[in-house]
C-alpha positions in Angstrom: 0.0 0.0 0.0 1.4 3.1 -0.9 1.0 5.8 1.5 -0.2 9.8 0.4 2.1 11.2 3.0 5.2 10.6 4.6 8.2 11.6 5.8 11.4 10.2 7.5 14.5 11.8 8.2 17.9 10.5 6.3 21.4 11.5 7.5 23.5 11.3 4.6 27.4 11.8 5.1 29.1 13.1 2.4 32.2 15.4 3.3 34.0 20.4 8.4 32.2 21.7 11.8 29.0 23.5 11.2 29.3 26.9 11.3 29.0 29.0 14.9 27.2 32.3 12.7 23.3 31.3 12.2 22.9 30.1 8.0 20.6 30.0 6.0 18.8 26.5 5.7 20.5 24.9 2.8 17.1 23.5 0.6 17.4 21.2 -2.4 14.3 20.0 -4.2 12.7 17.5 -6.3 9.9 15.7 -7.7 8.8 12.0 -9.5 5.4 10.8 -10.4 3.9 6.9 -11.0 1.1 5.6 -11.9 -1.5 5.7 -9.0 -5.4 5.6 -10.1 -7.8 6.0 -12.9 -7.9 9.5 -12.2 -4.8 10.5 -10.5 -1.0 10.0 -10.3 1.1 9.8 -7.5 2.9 12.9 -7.1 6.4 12.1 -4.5 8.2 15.5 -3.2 11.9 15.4 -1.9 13.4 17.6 -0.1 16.8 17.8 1.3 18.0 19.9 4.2 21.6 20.7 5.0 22.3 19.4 8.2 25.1 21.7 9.3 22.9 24.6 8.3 20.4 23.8 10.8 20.1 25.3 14.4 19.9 22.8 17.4 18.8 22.6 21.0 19.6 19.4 23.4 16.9 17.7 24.3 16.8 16.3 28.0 17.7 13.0 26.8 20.8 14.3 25.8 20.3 14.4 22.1 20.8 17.4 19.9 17.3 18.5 18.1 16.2 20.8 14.9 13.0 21.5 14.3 11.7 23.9 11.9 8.1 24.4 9.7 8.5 23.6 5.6 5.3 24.8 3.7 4.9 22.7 0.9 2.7 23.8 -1.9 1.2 22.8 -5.1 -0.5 24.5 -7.7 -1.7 24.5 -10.7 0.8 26.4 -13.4 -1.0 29.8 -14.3 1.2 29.3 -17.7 -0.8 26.5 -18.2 -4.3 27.4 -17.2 -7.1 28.5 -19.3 -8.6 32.3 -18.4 -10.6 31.6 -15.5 -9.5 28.5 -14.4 -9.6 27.5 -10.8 -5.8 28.1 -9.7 -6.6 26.9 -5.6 -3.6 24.6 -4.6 -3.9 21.3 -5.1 -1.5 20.4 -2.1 -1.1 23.2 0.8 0.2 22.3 4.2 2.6 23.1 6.6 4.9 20.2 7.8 6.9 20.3 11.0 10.4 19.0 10.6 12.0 17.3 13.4 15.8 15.9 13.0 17.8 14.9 16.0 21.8 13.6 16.2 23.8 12.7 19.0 26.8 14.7 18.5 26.8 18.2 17.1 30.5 18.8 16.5 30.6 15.6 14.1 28.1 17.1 11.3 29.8 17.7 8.2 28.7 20.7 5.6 28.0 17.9 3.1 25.7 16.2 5.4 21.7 16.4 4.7 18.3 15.3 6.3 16.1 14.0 3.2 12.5 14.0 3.6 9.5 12.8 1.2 5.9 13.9 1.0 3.1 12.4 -1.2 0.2 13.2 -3.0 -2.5 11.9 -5.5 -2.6 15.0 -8.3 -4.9 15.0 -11.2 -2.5 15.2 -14.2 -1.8 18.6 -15.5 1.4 21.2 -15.6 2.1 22.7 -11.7 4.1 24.5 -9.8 5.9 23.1 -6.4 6.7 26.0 -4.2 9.0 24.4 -0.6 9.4 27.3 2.2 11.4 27.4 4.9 10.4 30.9 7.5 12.7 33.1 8.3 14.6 32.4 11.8 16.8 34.9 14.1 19.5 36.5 11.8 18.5 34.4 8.7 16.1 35.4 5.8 13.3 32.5 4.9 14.5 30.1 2.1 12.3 29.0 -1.0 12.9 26.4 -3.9 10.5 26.2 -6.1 10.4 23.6 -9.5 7.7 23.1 -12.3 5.9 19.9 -12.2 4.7 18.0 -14.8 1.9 15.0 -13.6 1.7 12.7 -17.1 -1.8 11.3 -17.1 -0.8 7.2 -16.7 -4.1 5.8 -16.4 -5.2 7.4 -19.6 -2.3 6.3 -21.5 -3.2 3.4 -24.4 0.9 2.8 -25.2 3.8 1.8 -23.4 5.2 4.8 -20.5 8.3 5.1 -18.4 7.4 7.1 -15.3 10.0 9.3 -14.2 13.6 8.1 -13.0 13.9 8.7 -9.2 17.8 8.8 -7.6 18.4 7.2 -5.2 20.7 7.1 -2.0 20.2 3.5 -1.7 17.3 1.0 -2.8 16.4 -2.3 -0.9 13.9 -4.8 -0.1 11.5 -3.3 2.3 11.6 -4.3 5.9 8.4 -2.6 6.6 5.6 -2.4 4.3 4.5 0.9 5.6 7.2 2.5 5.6 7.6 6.1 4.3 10.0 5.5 1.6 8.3 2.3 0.3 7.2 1.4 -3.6 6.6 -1.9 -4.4 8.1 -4.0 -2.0 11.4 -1.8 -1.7 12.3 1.2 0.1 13.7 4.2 -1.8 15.8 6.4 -0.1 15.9 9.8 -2.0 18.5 11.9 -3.6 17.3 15.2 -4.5 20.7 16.6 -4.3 22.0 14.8 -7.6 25.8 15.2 -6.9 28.0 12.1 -7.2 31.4 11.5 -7.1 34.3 11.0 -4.0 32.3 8.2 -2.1 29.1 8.3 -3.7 30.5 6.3 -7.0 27.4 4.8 -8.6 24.2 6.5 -9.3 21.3 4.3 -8.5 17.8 5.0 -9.7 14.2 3.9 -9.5 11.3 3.6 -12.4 8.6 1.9 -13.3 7.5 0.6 -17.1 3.7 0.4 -17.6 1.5 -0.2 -20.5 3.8 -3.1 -22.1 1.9 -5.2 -24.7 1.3 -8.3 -23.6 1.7 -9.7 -26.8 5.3 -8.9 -27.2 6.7 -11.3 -24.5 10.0 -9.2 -23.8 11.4 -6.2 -24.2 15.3 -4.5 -24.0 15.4 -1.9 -21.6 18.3 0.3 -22.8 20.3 2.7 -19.9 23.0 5.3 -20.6 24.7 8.2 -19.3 25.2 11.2 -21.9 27.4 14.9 -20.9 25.0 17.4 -20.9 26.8 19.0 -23.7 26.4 16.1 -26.1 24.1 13.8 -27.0 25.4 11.0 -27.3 26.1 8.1 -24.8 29.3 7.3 -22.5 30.1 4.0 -24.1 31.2 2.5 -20.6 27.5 3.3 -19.1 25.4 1.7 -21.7 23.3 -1.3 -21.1 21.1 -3.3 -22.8 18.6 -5.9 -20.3 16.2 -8.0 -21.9 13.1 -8.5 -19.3 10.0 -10.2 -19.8 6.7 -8.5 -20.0 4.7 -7.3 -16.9 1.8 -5.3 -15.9 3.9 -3.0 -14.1 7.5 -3.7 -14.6 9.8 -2.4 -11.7 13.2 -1.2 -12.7 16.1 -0.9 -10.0 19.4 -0.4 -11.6 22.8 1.5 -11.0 25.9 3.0 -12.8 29.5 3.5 -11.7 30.8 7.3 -12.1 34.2 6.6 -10.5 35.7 7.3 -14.2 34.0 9.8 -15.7 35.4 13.1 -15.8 33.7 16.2 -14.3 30.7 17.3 -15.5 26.8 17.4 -16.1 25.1 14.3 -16.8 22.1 13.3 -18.1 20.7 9.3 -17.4 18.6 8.2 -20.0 16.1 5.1 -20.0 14.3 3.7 -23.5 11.8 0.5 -23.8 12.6 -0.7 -26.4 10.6 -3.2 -29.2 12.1 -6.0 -31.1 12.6 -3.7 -34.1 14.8 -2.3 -31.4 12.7 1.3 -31.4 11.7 2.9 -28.2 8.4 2.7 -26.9 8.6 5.3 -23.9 12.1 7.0 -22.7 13.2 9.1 -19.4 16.0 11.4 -18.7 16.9 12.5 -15.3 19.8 15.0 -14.9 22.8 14.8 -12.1 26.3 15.9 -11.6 29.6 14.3 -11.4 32.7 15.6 -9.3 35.5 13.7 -10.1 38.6 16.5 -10.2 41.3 13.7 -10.1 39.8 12.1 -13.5 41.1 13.6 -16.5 39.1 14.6 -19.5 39.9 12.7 -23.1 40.6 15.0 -26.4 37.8 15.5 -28.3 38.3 13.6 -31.9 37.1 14.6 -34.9 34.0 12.9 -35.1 32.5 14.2 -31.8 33.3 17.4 -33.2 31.3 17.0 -36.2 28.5 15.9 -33.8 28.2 19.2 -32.0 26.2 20.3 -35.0 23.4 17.9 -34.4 23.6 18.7 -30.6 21.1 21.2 -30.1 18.7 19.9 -32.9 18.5 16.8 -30.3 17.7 18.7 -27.2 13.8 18.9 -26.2 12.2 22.1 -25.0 13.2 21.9 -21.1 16.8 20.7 -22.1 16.9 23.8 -24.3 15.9 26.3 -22.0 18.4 25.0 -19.7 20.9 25.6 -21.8 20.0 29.2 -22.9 19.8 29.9 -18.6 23.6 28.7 -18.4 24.8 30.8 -21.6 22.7 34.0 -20.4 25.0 33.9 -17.4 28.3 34.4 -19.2 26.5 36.0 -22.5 28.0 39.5 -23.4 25.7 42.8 -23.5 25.9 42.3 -27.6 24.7 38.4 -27.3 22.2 38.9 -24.5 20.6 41.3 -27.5 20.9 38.3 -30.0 19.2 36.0 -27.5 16.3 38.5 -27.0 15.4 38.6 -31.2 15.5 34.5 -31.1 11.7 33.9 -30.5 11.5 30.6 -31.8 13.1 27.1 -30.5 14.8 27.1 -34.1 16.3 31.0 -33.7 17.3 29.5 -29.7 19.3 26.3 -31.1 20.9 28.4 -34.2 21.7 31.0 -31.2 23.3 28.3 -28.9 25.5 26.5 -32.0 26.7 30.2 -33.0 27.5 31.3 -28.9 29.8 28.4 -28.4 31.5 28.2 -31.4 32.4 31.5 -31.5 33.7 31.2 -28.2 35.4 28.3 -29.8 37.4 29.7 -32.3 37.9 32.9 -29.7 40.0 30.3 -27.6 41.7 28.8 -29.9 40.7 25.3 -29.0 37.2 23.1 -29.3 36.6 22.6 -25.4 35.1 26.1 -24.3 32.1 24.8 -24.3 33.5 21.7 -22.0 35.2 23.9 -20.1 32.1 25.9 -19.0 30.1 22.1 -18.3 32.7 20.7 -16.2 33.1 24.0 -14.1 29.4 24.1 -14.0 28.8 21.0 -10.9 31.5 22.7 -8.8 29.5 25.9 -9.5 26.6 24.6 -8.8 27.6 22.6 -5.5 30.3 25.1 -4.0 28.1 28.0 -4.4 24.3 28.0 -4.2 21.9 29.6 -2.0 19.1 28.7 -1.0 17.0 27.4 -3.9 19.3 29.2 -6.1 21.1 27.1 -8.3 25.4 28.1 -7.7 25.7 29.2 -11.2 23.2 32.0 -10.9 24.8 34.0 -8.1 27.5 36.5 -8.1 30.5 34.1 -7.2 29.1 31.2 -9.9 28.9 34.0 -12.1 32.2 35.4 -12.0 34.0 31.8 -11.8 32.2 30.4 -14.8 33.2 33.9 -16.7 37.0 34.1 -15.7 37.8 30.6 -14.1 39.0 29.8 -10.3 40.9 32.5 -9.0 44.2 32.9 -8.8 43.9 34.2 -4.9 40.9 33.9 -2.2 41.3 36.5 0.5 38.2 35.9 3.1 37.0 38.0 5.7 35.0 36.7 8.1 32.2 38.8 10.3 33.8 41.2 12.8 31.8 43.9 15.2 31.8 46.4 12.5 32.3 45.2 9.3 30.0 42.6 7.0 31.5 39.5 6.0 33.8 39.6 2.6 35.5 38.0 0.0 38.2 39.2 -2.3 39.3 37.3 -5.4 42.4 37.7 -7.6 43.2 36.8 -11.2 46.5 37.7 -12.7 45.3 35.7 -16.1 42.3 37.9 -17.5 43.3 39.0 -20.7 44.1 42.6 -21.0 43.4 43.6 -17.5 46.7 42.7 -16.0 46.1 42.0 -11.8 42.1 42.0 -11.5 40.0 41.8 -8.2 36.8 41.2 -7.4 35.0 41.7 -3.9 31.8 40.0 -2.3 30.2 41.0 0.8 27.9 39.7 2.7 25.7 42.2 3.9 22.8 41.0 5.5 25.2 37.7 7.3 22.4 35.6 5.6 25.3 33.5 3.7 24.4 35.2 0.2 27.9 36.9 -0.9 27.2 39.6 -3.7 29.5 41.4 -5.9 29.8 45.1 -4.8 33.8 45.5 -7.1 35.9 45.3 -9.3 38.5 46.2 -11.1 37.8 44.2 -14.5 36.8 46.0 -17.6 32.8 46.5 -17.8 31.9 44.6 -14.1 30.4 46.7 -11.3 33.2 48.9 -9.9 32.9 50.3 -6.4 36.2 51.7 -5.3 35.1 52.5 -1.5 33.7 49.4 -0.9 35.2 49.1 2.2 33.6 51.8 3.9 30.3 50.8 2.2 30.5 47.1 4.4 31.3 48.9 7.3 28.1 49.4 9.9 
């Protein structure tokens, strides 16, 4: 019996003492849906919580408690809605968190809490809104995602639902148990980041609507980079499995080789005429900075021009979000005139191989990807992804720094950081400064000395209170 809500708490270690100034609750979201009635689908919700980022009290039993309110809400996508359209949530509640350790001083920064919520949506497009309150010295926290609930039921062919990560998958000890689907309980991973210990990405789907008539079927799994589409040769599989009603699929592949980068896991059901009958695409990230990247050949370099005529609409708009962030005043204006998917894909092929033949070399466009989970993971705040803030911004335009000076908070002064580059073309020795002005963990650029950035030559007295 699966179970509408839950919620369990997961300590996940992963990689130094949490940190004595109050942060802001580090939030990580995502969703998965299945097959549920002949009206709804089951709608799953995972959230993970930073554990160092948490504030705790000891309990009289000795332990060390956090416990905070999440509002969780669901609603209809007003993109999606016809004029007058009932847009009431679907899903609205406030959940109380509660996570408890023994021992304080042994959380790590890359530990997290994972928790799951459930609910039975009718299908349509939505919008998942997670909030954590504001708390003494901290601002509130939101992540929000778009949610797509296919309609399963309805569905006369063959569908995939979607591929859930997972920390770790195994047989169920307890029916009932909050992370249970089909016999085996799923641990989430909403965080998506693999590499170091975590060295195989384990995942969760489930095949429905095979024909009975066709006996078996070859389920085909593959990693591809997010820059290409085509798949890592050592991560493909082909499994031949016999037809079932609902067809459970449980199945894992090792990272510990693949260079640093975006990833995208892609599952196909496949016929005997060996075409695919349903397929599913989750992305992740590998951090592997000991693992070095191949030379391009010639042939995937003829590939990049059928790169972007591959990618589907959300694939596409994710890749126009990552080049608006290093884009140049005279690009942004290009992007703006491409109003079609066709005009965005022409725009994305002529960005990168400019930049390309700028460099000198075919692997800007790599080196921006495998920057990007670093980015992404060393940076973020809050919901925001690392590679829209200030610092993701400035190390996916100019690389690592040659020099970090930072500052932490003092009686008078806001927290800082000051970078150095001594390789930016044409600028000679370059700075850049981030402050921290509200101590909610959110480090902005307020200077610098490059060429066309924000340039704020009394910064210091503007951090002082």
């Amino acid at each position: 019996m699966t179970r509408l809500f839950s919620g369990s708490a997961l300590l996940v270690a992963l990689a130094a003492a949490p940190a004595a100034q109050p942060r802001p609750v580090q939030l990580r979201m995502d969703t998965g849906t299945f097959r549920y009635d002949s009206t709804r689908s089951l709608t799953e919700v995972y959230v993970s919580v930073g554990a160092s980022s948490l504030q705790y009290t000891r309990t009289p039993e000795g332990q060390f408690e956090a416990t905070f309110p999440l509002h969780l809400q669901i609603r209809p996508a007003a993109s999606a809605a016809p004029a007058g359209a009932n847009q009431e949530p679907a899903f609205d509640r406030t959940i109380d968190f509660r996570f408890a350790v023994a021992d304080t001083a042994a959380l790590e920064d890359g530990q997290v809490f994972t928790e799951q919520v459930r609910a039975a949506l009718a299908p349509g497009a939505y919008e998942v809104a997670a909030v954590v309150p504001a708390r003494t010295g901290t601002p509130s926290v939101e992540a929000r995602v778009d949610l797509d609930v296919p309609d399963y039921a309805a569905s006369r062919g063959t569908m995939l639902s979607s591929i859930q990560l997972a920390r770790r998958i195994s047989r169920a000890q307890d029916p009932d148990g909050p992370f249970v689907k089909s016999g085996r309980t799923v641990q989430p991973y909403p965080d998506a980041f693999y590499g170091g210990p975590l060295t195989r990405v384990t995942y969760y789907a489930e095949v429905y609507g095979l024909p009975a008539d066709l006996g078996e079927y070859t389920l085909l799994a593959y990693l591809s980079e997010s820059s290409r589409p085509v798949p890592v040769a050592s991560t493909q599989t082909r499994t031949v499995r016999p037809v079932q009603p609902v067809d459970v699929i449980v199945g894992a592949v090792d990272v510990s080789a693949l260079p640093t980068g975006e990833y995208t896991l892609h599952l196909a059901v496949l016929n005997a005429a060996n075409e695919a009958l349903s397929e599913a695409t989750k992305r992740l990230f590998v951090i592997n900075p000991d693992v070095v990247r191949p030379e391009a050949t010639v042939a995937e370099a003829q590939d990049d021009e059928l790169l972007y005529l591959a990618m589907g609409e959300e694939e596409l708009e994710t890749n126009i979000q990552h080049v608006r962030v290093i884009a140049g005043s005279r690009e942004r204006q290009q992007l703006l005139a491409a109003t079609t998917d066709e005009d965005r894909r022409a725009f994305l092929l002529r960005f990168w191989r400019g930049r390309d033949a700028a460099s000198g070399t075919t692997g800007s466009r790599r080196v921006f990807y495998d920057r990007l989970p670093l980015v992404n993971e060393r940076y973020r705040y809050g919901g925001i992804p690392g590679y829209r803030t200030d610092r993701g911004r400035v190390y996916l335009t100019y690389g690592p720094p040659s020099g970090t000076d930072r500052q932490s908070i003092t009686a008078d002064a806001a927290p800082f950081e000051v970078w150095t580059y001594e390789n930016i073309t044409g600028e000679g020795l370059s700075e850049f400064v981030f402050v921290d002005r509200f101590n909610s963990g959110e480090m902005q650029l307020v200077h610098s000395t490059v060429t066309g950035e924000i340039s704020l030559p009394n910064w210091q007295q503007e951090i002082t209170n």
